[in-house]
N, C-alpha and C positions, 0 to 999 in steps of 0.2 A: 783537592781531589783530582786525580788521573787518569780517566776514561780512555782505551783502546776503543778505536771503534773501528770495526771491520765489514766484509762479507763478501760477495764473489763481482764479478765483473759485471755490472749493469745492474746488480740490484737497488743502485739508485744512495751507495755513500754519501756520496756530495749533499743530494737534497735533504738526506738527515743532517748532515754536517753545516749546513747553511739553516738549518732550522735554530739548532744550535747556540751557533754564532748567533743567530739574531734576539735568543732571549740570554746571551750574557759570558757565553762559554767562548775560549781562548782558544779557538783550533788550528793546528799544525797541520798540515798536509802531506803528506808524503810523495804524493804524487809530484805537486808542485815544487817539492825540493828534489824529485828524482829529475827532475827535468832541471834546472838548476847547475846539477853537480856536473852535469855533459853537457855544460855552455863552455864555447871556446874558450881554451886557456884553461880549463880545471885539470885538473890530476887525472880525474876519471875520465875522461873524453881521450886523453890520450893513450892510457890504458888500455879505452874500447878499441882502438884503433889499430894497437899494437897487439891487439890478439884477435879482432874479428877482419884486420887489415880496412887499408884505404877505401874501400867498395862503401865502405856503410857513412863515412865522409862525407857530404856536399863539398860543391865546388868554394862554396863561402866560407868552408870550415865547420858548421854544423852538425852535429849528428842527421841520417837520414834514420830517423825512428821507425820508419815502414819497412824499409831495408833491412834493419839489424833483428824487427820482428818476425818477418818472415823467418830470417836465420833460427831464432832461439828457440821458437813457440812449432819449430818442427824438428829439434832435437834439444833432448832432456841434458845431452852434457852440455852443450852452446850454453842451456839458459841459465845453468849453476855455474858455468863460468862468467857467466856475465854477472848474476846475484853476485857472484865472490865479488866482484869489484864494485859495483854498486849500495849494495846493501851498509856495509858499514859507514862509506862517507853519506849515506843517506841518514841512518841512524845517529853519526854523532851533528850532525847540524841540527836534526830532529829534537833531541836534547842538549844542543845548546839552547833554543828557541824554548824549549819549555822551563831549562832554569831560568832562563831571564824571565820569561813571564810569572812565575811563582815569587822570585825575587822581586817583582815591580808591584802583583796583586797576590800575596801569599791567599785571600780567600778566595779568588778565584777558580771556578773550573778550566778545566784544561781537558782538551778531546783532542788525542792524536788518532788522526785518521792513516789508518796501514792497510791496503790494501792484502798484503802478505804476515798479517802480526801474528796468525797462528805458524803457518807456514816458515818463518822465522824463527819460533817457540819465545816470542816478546810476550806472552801472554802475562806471565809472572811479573811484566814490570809494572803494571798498571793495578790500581783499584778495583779496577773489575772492566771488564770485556764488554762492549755494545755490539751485537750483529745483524744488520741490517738484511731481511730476508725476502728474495722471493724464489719459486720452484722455480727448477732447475730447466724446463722446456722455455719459460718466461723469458729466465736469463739469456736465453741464443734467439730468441724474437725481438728481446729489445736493444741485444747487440748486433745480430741483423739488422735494425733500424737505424742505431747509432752511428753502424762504420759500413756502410754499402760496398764499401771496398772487398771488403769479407764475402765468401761463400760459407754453406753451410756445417761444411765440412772443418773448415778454417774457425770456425765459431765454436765450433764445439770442443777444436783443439786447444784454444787458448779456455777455455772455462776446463777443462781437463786438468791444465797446465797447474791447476790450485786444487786447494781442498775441499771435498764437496762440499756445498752448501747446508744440506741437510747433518752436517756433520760439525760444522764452526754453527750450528744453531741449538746442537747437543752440547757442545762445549760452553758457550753464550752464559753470562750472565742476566745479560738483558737484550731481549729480541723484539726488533722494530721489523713489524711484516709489512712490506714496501709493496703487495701484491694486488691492493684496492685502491682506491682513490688520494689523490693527495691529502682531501680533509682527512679522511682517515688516517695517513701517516703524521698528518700533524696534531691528531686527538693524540696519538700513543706516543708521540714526542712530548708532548705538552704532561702528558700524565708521568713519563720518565722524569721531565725536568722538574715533578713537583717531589717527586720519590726522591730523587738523587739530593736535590735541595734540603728535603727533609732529614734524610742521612748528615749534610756538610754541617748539622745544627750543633750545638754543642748542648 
């Protein structure tokens, strides 16, 4: 089984995704490979480079990821041209990693975490869709906490920048509300994990 698991920025993926993993499931990151693909020397790094110029470069060769945010996350073509180059080497590394895992533990779960998998239209590749919720005021308080770097204004652009929240939780097969305490997000993890289990039975 193939689990998408999504939701908006700061509703708190990871701590589901780490819940997870720790009772058995096989999970991909996206994140972690999007960062990855623009390590010196990749294809895509130099792609970004050759179309958002040297500016968004460190002196070491690096991507400057606050730099090329700023760029993207305040105009709508920057950031679909930068998805154009991103997304696909992110997605086929993404499933290389899940055939192998399938290959190695064909019973195993597998949870690809996609920050953008509706947004993409990945929905269809998966079992069924997890989405990780909390309202939408929440989300720019606990990304004002996250990135202090950010003003208000700046927070609310990049949570714009995606599809509303209330909206990939209509879509949702399965909705993990991230909005109460952590036991409570690991009662409804725990209860997901006996559901999904239950389904993997023959």
């Amino acid at each position: 089984m193939i689990i998408g698991l999504t939701g908006g920025i700061a509703c708190g993926k990871s701590t589901v995704a780490a819940m997870l993993s720790e009772r058995g499931a096989f999970v991909v990151d996206a994140d972690r490979i999007a960062r990855e693909v623009v390590m010196p020397g990749e294809p895509a790094l130099a792609e970004v480079a050759a179309v958002f110029g040297q500016a968004v470069i460190r002196d070491d060769g690096t991507l400057d990821r606050r730099k090329l945010g700023e760029i993207v996350f305040a105009d709508p073509d920057k950031r679909r041209q930068l998805e154009a180059i991103l997304h696909p080497a992110i997605r086929e590394r993404m499933w290389t990693l899940i055939r192998q895992a399938k290959a190695d533990e064909p019973g195993r779960m597998v949870v690809a975490d996609i920050p953008l998998l509706y947004e993409t239209g990945q929905e269809g590749l998966y079992n069924g869709v997890l989405v990780v919720y909390v309202p939408r005021e929440m989300q720019i308080k606990r990304l004002l906490a996250r990135n202090p770097e950010l003003d208000e204004a700046q927070a609310r652009e990049r949570i714009d920048a995606q599809m509303d929240i209330e909206r990939k939780k209509e879509l949702a097969d399965w909705v993990i509300d991230n909005s109460g305490s952590l036991e409570s997000t690991k009662r409804q993890v725990e209860a997901l994990w006996r559901r999904l289990s239950d389904m993997r039975k023959p």
